[in-house]
Every structure is written in C-alpha cells, then in structure tokens.
C-alpha positions in Angstrom: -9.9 112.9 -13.3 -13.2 112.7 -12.0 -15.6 115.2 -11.3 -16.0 113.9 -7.5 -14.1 111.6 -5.4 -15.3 107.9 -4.7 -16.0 106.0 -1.6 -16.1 102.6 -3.2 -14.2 99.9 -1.0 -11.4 98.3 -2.4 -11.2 94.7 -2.3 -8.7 92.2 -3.5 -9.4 88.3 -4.6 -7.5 86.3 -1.9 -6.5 83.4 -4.5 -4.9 86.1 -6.4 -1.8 86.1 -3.8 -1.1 82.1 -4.5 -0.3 81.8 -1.1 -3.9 80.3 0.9 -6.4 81.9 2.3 -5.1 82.6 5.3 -1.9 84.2 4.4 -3.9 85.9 1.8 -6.1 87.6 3.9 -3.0 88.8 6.1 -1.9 90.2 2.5 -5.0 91.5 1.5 -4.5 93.9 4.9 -1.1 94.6 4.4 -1.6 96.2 0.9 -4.0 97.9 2.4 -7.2 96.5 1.1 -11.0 97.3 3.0 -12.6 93.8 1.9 -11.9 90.3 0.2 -13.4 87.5 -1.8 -12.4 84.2 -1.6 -13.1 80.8 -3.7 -15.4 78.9 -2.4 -16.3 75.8 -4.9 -13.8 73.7 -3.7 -10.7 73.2 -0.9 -11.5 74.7 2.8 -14.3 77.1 1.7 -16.5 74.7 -0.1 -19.5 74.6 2.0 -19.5 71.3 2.9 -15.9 71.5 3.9 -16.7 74.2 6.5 -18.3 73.0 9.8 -20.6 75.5 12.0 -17.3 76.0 14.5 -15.4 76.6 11.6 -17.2 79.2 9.6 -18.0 81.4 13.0 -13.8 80.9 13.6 -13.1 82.4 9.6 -15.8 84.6 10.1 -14.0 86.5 13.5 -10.4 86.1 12.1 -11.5 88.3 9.2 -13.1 90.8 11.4 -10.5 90.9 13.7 -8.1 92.0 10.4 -10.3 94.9 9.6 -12.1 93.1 6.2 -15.2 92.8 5.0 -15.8 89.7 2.5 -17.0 91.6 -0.6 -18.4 88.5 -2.3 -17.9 84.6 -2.3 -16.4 83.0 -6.0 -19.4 80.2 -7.0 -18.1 79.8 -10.2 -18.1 76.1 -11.0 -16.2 75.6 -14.1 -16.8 73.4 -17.1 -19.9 74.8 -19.0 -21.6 77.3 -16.7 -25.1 75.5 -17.0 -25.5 75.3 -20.5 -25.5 71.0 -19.9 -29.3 70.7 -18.5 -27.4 67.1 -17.3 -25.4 68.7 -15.1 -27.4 71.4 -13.9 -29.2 70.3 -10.9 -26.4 69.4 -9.0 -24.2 72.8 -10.6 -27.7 74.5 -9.0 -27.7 72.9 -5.7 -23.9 73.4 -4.9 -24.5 77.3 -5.7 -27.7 77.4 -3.4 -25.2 76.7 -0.8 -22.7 79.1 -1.5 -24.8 81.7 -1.1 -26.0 80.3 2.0 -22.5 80.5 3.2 -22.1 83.6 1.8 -25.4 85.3 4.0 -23.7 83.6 7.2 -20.3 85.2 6.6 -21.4 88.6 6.0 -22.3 89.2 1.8 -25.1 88.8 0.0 -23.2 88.2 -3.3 -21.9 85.4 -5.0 -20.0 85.8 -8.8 -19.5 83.5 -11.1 -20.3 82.3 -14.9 -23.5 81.0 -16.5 -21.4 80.1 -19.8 -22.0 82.1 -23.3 -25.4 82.9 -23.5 -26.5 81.7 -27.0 -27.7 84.1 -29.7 -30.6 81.3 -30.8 -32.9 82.4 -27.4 -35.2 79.4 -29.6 -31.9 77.0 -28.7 -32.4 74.0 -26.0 -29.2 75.6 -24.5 -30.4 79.3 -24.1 -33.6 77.1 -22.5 -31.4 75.4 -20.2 -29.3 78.2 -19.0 -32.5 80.3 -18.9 -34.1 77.3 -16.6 -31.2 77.4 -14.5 -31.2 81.1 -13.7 -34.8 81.5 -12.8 -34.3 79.3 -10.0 -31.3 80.6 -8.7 -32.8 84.3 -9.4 -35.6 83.4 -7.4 -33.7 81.9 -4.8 -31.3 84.3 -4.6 -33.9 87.1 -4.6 -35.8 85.9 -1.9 -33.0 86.0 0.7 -31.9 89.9 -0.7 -28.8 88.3 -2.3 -27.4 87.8 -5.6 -25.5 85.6 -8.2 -23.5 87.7 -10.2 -23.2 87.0 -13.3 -19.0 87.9 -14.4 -18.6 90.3 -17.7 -17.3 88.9 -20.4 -18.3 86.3 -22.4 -20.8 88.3 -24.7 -21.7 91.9 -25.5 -23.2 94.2 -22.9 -26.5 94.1 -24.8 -26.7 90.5 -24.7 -26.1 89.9 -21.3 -29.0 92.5 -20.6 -30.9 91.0 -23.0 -30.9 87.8 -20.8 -31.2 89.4 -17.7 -34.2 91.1 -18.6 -35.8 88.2 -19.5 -35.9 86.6 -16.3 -38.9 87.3 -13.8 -37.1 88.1 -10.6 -33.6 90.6 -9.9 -31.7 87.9 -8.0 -29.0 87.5 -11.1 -27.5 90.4 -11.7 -24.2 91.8 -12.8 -20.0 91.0 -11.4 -18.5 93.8 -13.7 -15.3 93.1 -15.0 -13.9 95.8 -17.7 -10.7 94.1 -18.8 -12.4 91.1 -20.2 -14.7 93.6 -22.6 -11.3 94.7 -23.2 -9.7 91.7 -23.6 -12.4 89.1 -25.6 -15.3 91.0 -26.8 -14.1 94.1 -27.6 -16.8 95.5 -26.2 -16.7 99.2 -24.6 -16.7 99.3 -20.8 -17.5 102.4 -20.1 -20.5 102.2 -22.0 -21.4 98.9 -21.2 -21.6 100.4 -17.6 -24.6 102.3 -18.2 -26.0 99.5 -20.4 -26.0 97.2 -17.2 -26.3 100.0 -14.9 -29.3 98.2 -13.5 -27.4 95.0 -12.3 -24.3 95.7 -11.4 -23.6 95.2 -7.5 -20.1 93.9 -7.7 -16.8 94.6 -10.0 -13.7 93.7 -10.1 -10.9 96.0 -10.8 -8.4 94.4 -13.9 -7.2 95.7 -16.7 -5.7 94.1 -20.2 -5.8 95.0 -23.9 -6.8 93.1 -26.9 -4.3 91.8 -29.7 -5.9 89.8 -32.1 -9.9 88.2 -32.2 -10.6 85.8 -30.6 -13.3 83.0 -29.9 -15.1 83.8 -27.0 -15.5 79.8 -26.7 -12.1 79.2 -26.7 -11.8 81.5 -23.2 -15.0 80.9 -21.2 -15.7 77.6 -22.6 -19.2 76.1 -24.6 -21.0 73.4 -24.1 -18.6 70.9 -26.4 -15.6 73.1 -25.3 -14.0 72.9 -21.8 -11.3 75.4 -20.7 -9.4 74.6 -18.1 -7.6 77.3 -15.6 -4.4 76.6 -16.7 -4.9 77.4 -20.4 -7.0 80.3 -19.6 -3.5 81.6 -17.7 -1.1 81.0 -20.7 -4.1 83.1 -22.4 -4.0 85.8 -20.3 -0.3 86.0 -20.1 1.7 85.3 -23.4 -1.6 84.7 -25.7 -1.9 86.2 -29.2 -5.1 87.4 -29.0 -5.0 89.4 -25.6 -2.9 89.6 -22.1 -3.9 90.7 -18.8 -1.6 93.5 -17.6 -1.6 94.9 -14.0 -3.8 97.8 -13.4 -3.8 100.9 -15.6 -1.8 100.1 -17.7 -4.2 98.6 -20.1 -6.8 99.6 -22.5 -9.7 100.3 -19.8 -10.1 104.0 -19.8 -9.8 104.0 -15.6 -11.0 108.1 -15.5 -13.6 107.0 -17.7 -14.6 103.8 -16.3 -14.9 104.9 -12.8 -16.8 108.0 -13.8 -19.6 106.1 -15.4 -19.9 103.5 -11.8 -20.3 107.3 -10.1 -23.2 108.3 -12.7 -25.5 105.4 -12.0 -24.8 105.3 -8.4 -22.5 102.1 -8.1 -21.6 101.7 -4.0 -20.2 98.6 -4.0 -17.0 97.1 -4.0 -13.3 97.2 -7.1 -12.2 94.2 -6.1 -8.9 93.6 -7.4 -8.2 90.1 -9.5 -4.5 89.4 -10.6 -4.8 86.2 -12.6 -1.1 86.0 -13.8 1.9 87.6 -13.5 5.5 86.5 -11.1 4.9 89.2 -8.7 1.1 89.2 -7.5 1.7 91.2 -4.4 3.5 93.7 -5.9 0.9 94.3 -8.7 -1.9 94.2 -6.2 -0.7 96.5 -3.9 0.6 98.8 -7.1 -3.1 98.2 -8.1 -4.8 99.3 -4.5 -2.9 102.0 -5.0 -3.9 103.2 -8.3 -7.3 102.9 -7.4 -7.0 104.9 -4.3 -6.1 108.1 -6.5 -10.2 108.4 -7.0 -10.8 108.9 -3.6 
C-alpha cells in the first residue's frame, strides 16, 4: 500500500451509468462519488443546446447533490484534428466547450487529438500541431485546459508533442488502462514521464491480449472508429478487454503512488465503457479506490 494516504476526489463519468444525465448524477451520489464529468459534444450538454437559464438550472442541481464537475468530455470523434479540412469548425466547437466548462465550475476539458504521427516533417503532425497551438493558447489564457486522453501512442511521444508547443494550455487526461490495453506502455512510469501535464485521470483498468493497431482503436485519418466497435473491442476483443477496476493489469499500489510523488491533486474519475452491470462496477470501483485514503 502506499506510503501515505490520498486526498484525490473521486469522480465518476455520468455516461458511464447509460441512464441520462440526470439520473446519472443521482447515481454518481449514491455510489458515493465527490465529482462528475459529463459529455458535452452533443445531446443536452452541447453548448449550443444549453441556454443561459438552463446551464445556471444544471449548474444548482449539481451543487445541490454535493458534486463538483471534475471536467467536461470535448472529444469530437472521427479523426481528432489530423483532417486540416475539418479542423476549424472541430476547433471552434471545443472553444466553446471550455467556455461552458469555465461557467459550470472546471477549467478542464478531455478529449483526443488523434495518433500523433511519428514523421513530425508530415502535413498531419503540421495540422494536428496547428490545431493545438490555438487551442493551447486559448485555453491557457483563461487558466484552463484541453486534456489530451492517454493512449493512443507512447508516453514519450505524447510528451514529445506537448513539449513542442509554446503555451501549457494542452496538457494531459491520464488514463492507465489504455497503456495497458493498446500500447503496452508502462503507467506507472509513464506517470512521471508526463508528470508535468497531467491535471485530470480517469480511474480504468484492463489488460492486454494480443497487439494491436493503435489505428484500429483511436482511429487515423483514413480510419474511422466508431463507438460501437470500440465497445465490442473493449469487451470480447482479441487483442485487449476492459475489466472493472483492479482487477486488471494496472499496478493500482503502484500507480497511485507515482500520482502522490509528483504532486497530482486532481481528480480518479471512474469510466466504465462496457460491461451489463455499470452501477455495480462503479460503485465496486469508488470503493476500491477509496482504500488509498
């Protein structure tokens, strides 16, 4: 175990439930989570869905439950912004989700950018690079962030990219389980490889089977994944399955110990992608992670 107790929040992804948003934040309280993030690219939280009496009427019914909102999804599907044809309106939609994010209470907003290329020469890694500078810098000059989900490539890479851009406003949504899962990548020491940019995680665990294409999960310009295939991956696929929490390959004593050693405050916020009893793996899972306090 570790060497000193957390005080990390727990948090749990509303969308996880399958039951709406508002049932799922009555959920999210009963399983005895502190905070919540919720979807907001399309349905009731997309921002132009949610008038000014609306969002100050979401905003008090989730105070008056005891939650915080943790972060905002932004994730917008298809291939991150590796299309430079599709990026100024991918750009603009995520400028205002983390507007809506700032007026509901967080300053973060995950999501994913696509694979970042290995050719940093490549009119992809140039459009995906383009694309982040300007949501870095807007981002950055409010004090918020778009997190960037774990995942896709190696630790190294992903820093590799962040450290290329001019302002801290991208930064890190750490995910363990899909190291785990698709890279094979270590978390634990991926934490201290990132420690610098990570200011939101989710807690989800899974192990690895067989290699896999990180294209054929997250998707490449050329390749589109669509939710429901990413499920049957994560379920019954051959090359790696989400399980509920700890009882996967992430090394939990491990992997928590290393978010204590760089100083990580912020939120384990609980995703549950599959599986026929959500509520009973997420409250198992709130559970788990309450042992580290």
């Amino acid at each position: 175990m570790l060497q000193s107790k957390i005080s990390n929040k727990i948090g749990v992804i509303v969308d996880s439930f399958g039951i709406g948003v508002r049932d799922g934040l009555v959920k999210a309280k009963e399983v005895g989570a502190d905070g919540v993030q919720i979807y907001a690219v399309r349905g009731e939280w997309s921002p132009e869905n949610l008038s000014p009496s609306a969002r100050k009427e979401w905003k008090e019914y989730i105070a008056s439950l005891g939650l915080d909102i943790s972060a905002l999804v932004g994730d917008l599907g298809g291939h991150g912004f590796q299309d430079p044809s599709q990026n100024r309106e991918k750009i603009e939609k995520s400028k205002r989700i983390l507007d809506l994010a700032l007026e509901m209470g967080t300053n973060v907003v995950t999501t994913h950018i696509g694979i970042v290329p290995h050719d940093h020469n490549s009119a992809m890694y140039a459009a995906m690079h383009a694309a982040c500078e300007e949501l870095s810098d807007y981002a950055h000059s409010m004090g918020a962030y778009f997190a960037i989900e774990t995942g896709p490539e190696r630790a190294v890479e992903l820093k590799s990219f962040l450290d290329s851009l001019t302002s801290k406003g991208v930064a890190v949504n750490y995910d363990p389980a899909n190291f785990v899962m698709v890279t094979g990548d270590d978390p634990v020491q991926g934490v201290y490889t990132l420690k610098d940019y990570i200011v939101h995680t989710h807690a989800k665990d899974g192990v690895k089977l067989g290699e896999i294409d990180p294209r054929d999960v997250y998707g490449q310009f050329g390749y589109v994944v669509d939710k429901d295939q990413i499920a049957e991956l994560l379920e019954a696929g051959t090359a790696f399955r989400e399980v509920p929490l700890g009882q996967g390959s992430v090394n939990w004593d491990a992997y928590i110990q290393a978010l204590v050693d760089i100083g990580y405050k912020g939120y384990l916020t609980i995703e549950r992608e599959v599986g026929a009893d959500p509520t009973g793996d997420i409250r198992t899972a709130v559970e788990f992670l309450k042992q580290y306090r």
